[in-house]
C-alpha positions as CSV (number, residue, x, y, z in Angstrom):
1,X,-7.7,13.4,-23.3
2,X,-7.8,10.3,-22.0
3,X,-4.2,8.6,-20.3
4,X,-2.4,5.7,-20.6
5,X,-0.2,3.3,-18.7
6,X,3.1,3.7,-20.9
7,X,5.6,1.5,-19.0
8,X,4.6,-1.8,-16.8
9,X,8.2,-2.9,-15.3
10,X,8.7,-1.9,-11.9
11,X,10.3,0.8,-10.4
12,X,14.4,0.5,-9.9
13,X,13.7,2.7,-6.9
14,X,11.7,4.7,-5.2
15,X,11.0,7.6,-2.8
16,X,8.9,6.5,-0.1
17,X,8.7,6.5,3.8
18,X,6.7,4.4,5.6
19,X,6.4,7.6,8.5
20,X,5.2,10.0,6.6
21,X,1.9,7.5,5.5
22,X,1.3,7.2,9.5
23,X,-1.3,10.0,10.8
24,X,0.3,11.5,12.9
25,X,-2.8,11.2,15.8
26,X,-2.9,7.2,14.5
27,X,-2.9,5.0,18.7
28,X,0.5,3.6,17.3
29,X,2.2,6.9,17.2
30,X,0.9,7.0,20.8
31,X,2.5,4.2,22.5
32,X,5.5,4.0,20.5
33,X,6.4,7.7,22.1
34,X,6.6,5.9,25.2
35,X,7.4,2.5,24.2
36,X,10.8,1.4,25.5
37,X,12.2,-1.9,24.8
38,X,15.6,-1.4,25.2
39,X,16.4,-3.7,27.9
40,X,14.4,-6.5,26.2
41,X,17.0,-8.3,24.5
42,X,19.1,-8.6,27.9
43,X,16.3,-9.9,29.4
44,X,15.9,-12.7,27.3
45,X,19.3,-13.5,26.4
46,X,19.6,-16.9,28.3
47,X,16.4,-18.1,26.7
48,X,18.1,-18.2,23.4
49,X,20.9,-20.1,21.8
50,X,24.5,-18.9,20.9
51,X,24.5,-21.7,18.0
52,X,22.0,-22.4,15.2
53,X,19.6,-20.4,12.6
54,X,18.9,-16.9,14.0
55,X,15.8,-16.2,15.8
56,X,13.0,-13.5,15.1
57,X,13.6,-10.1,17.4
58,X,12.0,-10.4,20.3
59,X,11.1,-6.7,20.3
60,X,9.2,-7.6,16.7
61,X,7.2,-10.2,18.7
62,X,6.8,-7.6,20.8
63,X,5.6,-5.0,19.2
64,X,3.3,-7.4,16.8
65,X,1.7,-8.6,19.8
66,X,0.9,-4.6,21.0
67,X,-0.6,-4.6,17.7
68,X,-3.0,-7.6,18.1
69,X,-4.4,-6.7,21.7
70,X,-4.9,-2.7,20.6
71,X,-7.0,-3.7,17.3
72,X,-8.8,-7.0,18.5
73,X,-6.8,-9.3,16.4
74,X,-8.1,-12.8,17.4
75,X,-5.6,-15.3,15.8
76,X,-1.6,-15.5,14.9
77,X,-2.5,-16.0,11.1
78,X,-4.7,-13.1,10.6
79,X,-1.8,-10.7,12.5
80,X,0.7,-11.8,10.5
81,X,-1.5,-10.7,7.3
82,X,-2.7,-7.5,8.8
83,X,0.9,-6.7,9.4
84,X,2.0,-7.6,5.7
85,X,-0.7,-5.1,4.4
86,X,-0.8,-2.4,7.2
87,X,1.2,0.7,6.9
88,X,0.9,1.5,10.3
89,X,1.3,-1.8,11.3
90,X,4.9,-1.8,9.4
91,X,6.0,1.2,10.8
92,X,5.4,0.2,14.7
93,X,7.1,-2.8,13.8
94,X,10.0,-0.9,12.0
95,X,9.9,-3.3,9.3
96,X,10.3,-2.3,5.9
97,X,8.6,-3.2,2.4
98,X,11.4,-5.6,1.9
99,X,10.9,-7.3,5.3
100,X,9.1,-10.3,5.8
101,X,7.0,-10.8,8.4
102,X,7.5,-14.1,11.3
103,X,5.5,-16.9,10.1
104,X,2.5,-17.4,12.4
105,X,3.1,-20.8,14.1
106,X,7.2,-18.9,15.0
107,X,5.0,-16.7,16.9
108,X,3.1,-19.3,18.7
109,X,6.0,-20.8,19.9
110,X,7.8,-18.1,20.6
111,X,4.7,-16.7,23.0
112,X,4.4,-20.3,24.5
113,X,7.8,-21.0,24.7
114,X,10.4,-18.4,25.6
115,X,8.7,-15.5,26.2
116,X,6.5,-17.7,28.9
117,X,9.2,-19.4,30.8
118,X,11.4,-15.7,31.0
119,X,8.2,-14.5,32.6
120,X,8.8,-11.3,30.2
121,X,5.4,-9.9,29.9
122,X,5.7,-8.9,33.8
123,X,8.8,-7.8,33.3
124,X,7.1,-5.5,30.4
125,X,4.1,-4.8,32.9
126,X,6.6,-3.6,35.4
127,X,8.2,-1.2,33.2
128,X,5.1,0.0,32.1
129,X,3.5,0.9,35.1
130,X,7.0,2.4,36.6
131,X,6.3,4.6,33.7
132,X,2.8,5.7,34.3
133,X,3.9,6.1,38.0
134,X,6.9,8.7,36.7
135,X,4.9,10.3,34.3
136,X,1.9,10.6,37.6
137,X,-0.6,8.4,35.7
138,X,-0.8,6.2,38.7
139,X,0.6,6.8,42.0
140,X,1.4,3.5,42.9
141,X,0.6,3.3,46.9
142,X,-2.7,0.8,46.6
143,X,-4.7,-1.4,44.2
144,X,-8.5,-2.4,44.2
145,X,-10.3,-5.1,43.5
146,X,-13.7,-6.6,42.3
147,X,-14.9,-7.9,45.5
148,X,-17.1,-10.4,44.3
149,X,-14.3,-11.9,42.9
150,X,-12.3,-12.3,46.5
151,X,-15.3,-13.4,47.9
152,X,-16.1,-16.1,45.8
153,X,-12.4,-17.4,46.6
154,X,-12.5,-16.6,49.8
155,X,-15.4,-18.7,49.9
156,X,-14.3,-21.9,47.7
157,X,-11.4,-21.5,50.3
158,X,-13.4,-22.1,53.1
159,X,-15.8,-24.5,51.7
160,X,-12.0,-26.7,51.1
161,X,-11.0,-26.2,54.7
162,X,-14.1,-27.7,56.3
């Protein structure tokens, strides 16, 4: 026997959590484990204002913008839909259904503004690689380097000097 829609209103509520629609071997599962932004908020406190319309959390910013560099998102606009639509997405960036998601010029202003001046994406780099050295990822004791790269400096530096 063929069915039928019986009822179109909406649910009053509903029984549904976003973190059990997340594989649990989905990348975002991945780095959240190890994702600590705890300090963040500290760390930018004296780039915001006491006074005035509240701002978006910076650990939101944060996390959308660990989104768009993991999947190859190329603008603002398109993040800010992917996150709308994304289960995942939502879930890394504990937002619920209800939440909305930062407009996509906030973003840009927030990247170019604050976030630049606090110098909090080497703060973040920092933290990140103090983590892969205590978890013996990395061991910390030297770097290298394309040397093609320092070469070609190291020659535009001489070619200024004569």
């Amino acid at each position: 026997m063929m069915g039928f829609q019986t009822n179109n209103q909406e649910r009053l509520f509903y029984s549904f959590k976003l973190e059990d629609h997340v594989p649990k071997n989905h990348l975002l599962r991945s780095i959240n484990r190890y994702l600590d932004l705890g300090d963040l908020r500290q760390h930018l406190s004296e780039f915001y204002s006491h006074t005035g319309h509240s701002s978006i959390d910076p650990e939101l910013m944060i996390r959308m913008l660990i989104i768009r560099y993991s999947f190859g998102i190329r603008s603002e606009r398109k993040l800010c839909d992917e996150v709308h639509l994304n289960l995942a997405y939502r879930w890394f960036c504990k937002l619920g259904f209800e939440d909305a998601i930062p407009e996509h010029s906030t973003r840009s202003k927030n990247r170019h503004g604050c976030f630049q001046q606090s110098n909090v994406f080497r703060h973040l780099f920092e933290k990140v690689l103090q983590r892969c050295i205590s978890e013996g990822l990395v061991r910390g004791e030297g770097f290298a380097t394309d040397a093609s790269i320092i070469k070609a400096m190291h020659n535009v530096f001489l070619a200024k000097m004569r």
